[in-house]
C-alpha positions in Angstrom: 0.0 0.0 0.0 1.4 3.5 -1.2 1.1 6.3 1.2 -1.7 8.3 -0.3 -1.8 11.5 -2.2 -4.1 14.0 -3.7 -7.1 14.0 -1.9 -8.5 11.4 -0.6 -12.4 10.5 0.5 -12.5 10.9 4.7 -15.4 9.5 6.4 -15.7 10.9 9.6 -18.3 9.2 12.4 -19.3 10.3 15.7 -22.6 10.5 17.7 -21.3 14.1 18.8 -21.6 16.5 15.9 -19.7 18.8 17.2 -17.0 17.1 17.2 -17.5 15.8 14.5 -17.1 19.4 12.9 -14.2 20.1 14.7 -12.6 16.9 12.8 -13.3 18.3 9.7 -12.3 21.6 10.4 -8.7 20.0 11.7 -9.0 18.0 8.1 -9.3 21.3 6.4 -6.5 22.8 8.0 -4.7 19.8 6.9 -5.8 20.5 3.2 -8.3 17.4 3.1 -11.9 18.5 2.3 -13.3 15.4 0.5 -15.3 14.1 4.2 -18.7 12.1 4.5 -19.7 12.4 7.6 -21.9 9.6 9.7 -23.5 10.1 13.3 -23.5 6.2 14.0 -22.9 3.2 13.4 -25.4 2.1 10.7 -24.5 5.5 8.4 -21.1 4.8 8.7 -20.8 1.3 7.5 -23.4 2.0 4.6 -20.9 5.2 3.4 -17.9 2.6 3.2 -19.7 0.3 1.4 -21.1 3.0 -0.9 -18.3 5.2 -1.3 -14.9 3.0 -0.1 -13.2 6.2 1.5 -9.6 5.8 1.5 -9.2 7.0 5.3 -11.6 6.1 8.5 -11.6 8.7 11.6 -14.0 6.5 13.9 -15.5 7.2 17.3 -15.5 3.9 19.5 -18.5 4.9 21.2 -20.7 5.0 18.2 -24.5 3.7 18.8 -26.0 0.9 18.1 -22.7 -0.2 16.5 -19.2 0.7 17.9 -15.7 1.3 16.1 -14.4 -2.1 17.0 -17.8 -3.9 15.9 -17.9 -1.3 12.4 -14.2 -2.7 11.7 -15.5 -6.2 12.4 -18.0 -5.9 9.7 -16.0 -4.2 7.3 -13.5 -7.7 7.9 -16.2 -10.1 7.3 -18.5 -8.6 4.6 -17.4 -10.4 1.4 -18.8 -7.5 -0.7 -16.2 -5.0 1.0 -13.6 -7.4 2.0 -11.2 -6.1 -0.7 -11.6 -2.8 0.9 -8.3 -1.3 2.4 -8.8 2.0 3.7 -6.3 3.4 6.5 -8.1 3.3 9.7 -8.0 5.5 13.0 -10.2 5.0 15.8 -10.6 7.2 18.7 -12.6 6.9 22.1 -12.6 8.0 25.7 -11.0 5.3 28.7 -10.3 2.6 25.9 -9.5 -0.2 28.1 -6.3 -2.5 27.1 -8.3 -5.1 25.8 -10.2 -3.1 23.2 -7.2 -1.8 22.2 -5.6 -5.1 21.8 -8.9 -6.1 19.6 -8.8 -2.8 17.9 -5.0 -3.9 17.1 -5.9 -7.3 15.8 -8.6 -6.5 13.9 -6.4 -3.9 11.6 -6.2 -0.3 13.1 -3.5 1.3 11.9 -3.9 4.2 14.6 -5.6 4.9 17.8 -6.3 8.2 19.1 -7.2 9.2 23.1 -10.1 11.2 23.8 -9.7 14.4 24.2 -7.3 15.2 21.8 -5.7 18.5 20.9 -5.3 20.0 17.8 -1.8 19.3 17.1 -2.4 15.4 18.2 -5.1 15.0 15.3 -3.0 16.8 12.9 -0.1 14.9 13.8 -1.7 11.5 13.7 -3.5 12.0 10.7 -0.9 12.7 8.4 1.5 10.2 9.8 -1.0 7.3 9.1 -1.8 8.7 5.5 1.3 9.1 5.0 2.2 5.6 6.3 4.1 2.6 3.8 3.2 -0.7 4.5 5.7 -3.7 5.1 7.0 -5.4 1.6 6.2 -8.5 3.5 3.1 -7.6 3.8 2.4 -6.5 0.5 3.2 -9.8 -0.7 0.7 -11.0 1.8 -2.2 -9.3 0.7 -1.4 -10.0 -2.6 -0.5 -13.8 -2.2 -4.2 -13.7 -0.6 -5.8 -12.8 -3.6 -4.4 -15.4 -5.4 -5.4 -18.0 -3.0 -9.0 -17.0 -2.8 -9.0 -16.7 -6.5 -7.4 -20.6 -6.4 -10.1 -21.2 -4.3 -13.0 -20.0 -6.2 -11.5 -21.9 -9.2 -11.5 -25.5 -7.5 -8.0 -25.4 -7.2 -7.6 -26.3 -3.7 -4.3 -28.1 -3.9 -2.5 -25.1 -5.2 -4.4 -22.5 -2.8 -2.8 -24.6 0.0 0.6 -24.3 -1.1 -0.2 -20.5 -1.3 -1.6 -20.6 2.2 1.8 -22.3 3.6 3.6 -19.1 1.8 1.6 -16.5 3.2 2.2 -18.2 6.5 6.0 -17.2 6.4 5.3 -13.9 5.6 2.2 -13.4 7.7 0.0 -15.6 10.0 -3.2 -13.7 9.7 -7.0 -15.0 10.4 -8.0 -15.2 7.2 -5.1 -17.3 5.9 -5.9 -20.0 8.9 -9.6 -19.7 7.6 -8.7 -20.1 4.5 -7.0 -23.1 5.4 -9.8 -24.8 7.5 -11.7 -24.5 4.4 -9.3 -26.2 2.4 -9.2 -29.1 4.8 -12.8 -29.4 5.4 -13.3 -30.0 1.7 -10.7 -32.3 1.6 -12.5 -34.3 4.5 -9.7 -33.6 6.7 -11.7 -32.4 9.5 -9.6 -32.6 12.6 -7.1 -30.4 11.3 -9.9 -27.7 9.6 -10.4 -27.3 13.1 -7.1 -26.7 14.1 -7.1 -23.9 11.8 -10.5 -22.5 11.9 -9.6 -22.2 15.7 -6.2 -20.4 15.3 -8.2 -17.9 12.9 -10.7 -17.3 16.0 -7.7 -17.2 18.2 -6.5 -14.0 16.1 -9.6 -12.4 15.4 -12.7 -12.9 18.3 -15.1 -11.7 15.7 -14.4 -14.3 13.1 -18.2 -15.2 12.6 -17.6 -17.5 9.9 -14.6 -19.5 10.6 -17.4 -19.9 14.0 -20.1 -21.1 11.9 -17.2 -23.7 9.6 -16.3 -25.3 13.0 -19.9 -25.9 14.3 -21.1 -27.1 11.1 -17.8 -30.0 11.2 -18.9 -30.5 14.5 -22.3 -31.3 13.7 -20.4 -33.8 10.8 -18.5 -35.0 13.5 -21.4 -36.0 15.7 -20.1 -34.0 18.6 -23.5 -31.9 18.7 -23.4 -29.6 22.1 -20.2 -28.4 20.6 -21.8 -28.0 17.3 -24.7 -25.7 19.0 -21.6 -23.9 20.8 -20.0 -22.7 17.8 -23.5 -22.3 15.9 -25.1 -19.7 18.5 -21.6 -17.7 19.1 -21.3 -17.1 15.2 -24.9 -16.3 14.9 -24.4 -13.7 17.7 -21.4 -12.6 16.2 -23.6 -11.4 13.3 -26.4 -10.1 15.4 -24.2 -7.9 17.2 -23.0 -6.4 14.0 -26.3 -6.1 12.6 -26.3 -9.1 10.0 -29.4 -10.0 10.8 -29.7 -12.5 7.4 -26.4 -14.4 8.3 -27.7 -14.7 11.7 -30.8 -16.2 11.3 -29.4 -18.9 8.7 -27.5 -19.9 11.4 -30.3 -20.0 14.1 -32.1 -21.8 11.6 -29.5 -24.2 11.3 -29.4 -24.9 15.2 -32.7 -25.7 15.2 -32.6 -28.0 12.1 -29.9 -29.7 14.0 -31.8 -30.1 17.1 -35.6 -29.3 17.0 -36.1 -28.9 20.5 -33.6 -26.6 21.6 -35.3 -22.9 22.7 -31.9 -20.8 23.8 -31.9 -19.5 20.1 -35.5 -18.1 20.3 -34.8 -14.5 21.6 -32.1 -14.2 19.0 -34.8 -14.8 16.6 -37.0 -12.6 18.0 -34.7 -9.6 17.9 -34.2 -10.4 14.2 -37.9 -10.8 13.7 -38.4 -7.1 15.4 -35.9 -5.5 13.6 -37.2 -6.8 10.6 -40.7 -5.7 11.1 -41.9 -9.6 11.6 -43.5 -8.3 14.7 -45.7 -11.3 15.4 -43.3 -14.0 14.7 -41.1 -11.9 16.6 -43.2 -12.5 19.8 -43.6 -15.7 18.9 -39.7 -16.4 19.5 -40.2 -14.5 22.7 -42.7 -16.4 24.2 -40.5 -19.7 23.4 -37.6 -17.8 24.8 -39.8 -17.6 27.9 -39.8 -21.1 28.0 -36.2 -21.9 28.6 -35.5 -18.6 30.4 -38.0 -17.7 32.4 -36.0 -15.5 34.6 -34.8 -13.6 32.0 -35.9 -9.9 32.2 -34.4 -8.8 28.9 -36.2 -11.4 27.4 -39.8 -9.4 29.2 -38.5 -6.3 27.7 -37.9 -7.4 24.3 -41.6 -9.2 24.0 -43.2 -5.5 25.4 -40.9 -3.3 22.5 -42.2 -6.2 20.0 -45.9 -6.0 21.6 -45.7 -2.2 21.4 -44.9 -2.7 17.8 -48.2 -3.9 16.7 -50.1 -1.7 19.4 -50.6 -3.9 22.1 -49.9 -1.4 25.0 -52.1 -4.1 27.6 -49.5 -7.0 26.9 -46.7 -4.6 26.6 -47.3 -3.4 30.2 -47.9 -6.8 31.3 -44.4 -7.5 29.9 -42.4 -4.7 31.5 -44.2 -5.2 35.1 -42.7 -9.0 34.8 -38.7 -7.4 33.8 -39.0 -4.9 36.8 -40.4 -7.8 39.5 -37.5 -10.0 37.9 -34.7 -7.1 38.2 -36.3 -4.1 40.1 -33.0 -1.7 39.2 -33.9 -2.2 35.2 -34.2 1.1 34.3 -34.8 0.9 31.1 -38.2 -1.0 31.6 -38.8 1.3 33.9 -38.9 3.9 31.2 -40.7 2.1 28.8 -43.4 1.2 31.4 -43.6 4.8 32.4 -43.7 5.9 28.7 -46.5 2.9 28.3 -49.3 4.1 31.0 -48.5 7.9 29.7 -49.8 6.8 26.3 -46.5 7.4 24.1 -45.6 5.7 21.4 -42.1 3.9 20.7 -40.0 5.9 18.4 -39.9 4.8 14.5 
């Protein structure tokens, strides 16, 4: 990767818009004036997939989806993985271990909120004007050529490949790669052996998750199976792949018809995608396995509220507060309820 030049396309994302501003005022100063600017999570990954900006400024503590998960998204979506935008993530109180996920994951610079002026400027151009290793340059481009062995049924060859990028660089997706390899190969011990190391290196590997639950279930061995299932279907739930997610939940319960832990994942998808009565549906089976679950209360009222069943929603919310009477949330909802207002669009 050259250092860039010219001017490139910034996308800037934070919650707070005046810092947000601020940003691209410091970018001005900087001579940059190509920004897109997003004010959470959702905007921002739908800008890089639209409009592939060349450099990321991003706010850890985006809502509903956070730096760390936005970058996990951008890793695992196969219809931006060739993306390779420089990345800079900033937050306030960033503990050590988001930092070491943030590192793993591909930042190539963290900032510490607040920051002044000269910090920013500093930063910024140091990372555009970054060069990355020759090692891994040949990495990324001996990658390419093993997915494109890959995609062409040429597994023994993409193997070979794999075993070179190893020298140069042990990343997740070469390991992945790998498991795949061996799984087709019906070498299924070792696939596992690699589609663990890629999950060693990257936590948010959803789909080298999903590879090792689905030899699992080949191997018999079905509690692990269900294991690996749920964890890569809440992998994609967190970072709003609501499709992948459910496939998978499907999958768990093709596997084993009468497991219920999967049902309030369901239902959340359900909600968000406007399914509002099979939504409660997978609520009230939820119920069934977890009765003393008061998040599980609180998601059937939002989903009751949904299709204007204020009665059932109250019902709901008075049965999350008896289970957990510091759940403040419900509290607010209920309050909201029995003052007639309606939830938000």
């Amino acid at each position: 990767m050259k250092p860039i030049t010219g001017q490139p396309t910034i996308l800037l994302a934070d919650s707070n818009l005046e810092q947000l501003d601020r940003n691209a005022n410091m970018l001005q100063e900087l001579g940059y004036f190509n920004h897109l600017h997003a004010e959470n999570g959702s905007e921002a990954v739908a800008m890089i997939k639209n409009f592939h900006p060349e450099l990321l400024i991003i706010s850890q503590d985006l809502p509903d989806v956070n730096g760390l998960a936005i970058l996990g998204m951008i890793r695992q979506n196969e219809s931006i993985e060739d993306l390779r935008s420089i990345v800079i993530v900033y937050g306030e109180k960033l503990s050590d271990r988001t930092m070491t996920k943030l590192g793993r994951i591909g930042v190539d610079s963290i900032l510490h909120h607040p920051y002044d002026a000269e910090t920013f400027k500093r930063q910024v151009s140091e990372t555009l004007n970054q060069t990355m290793d020759p090692k891994l340059e040949m990495a990324e481009e001996l990658q390419t050529k093993c997915q494109e062995q890959i995609e062409s049924g040429k597994l023994e060859e993409a193997l070979v490949t794999c075993n070179e990028i190893l020298e140069v660089d042990a990343n997740a997706e070469v390991f992945y790669n790998m498991g795949y390899i061996l799984s087709m190969r019906g070498n299924f011990e070792e696939a596992l052996k690699s589609f663990r190391k890629a999950t060693l290196i990257n936590h948010q590997h959803a789909r080298a998750f999903k590879q090792m639950g689905l030899i699992y279930h080949k191997l018999g061995r079905v509690e692990d199976a269900e294991q690996c299932l749920e964890h890569a279907a809440e992998l994609h739930l967190n970072q709003n792949q609501d499709s992948e997610a459910e496939e998978i939940l499907n999958t768990v319960l093709a596997l084993r018809p009468d497991t219920t832990n999967v049902y309030n994942s369901l239902g959340i998808i359900y909600r968000r995608q406007g399914r509002f009565d099979e939504s409660i549906k997978a609520y009230e089976k939820a119920m069934l396995v977890h009765p003393e679950d008061e998040n599980i209360y609180f998601n059937l009222a939002r989903a009751n509220l949904e299709i204007d069943n204020p009665q059932a929603a109250s019902h709901a919310l008075k049965k999350a507060i008896q289970l957990n009477p510091e759940f403040v949330p419900a509290k607010d909802l209920l309050r909201a309820v029995e003052l007639g207002l309606k939830l938000k669009p």
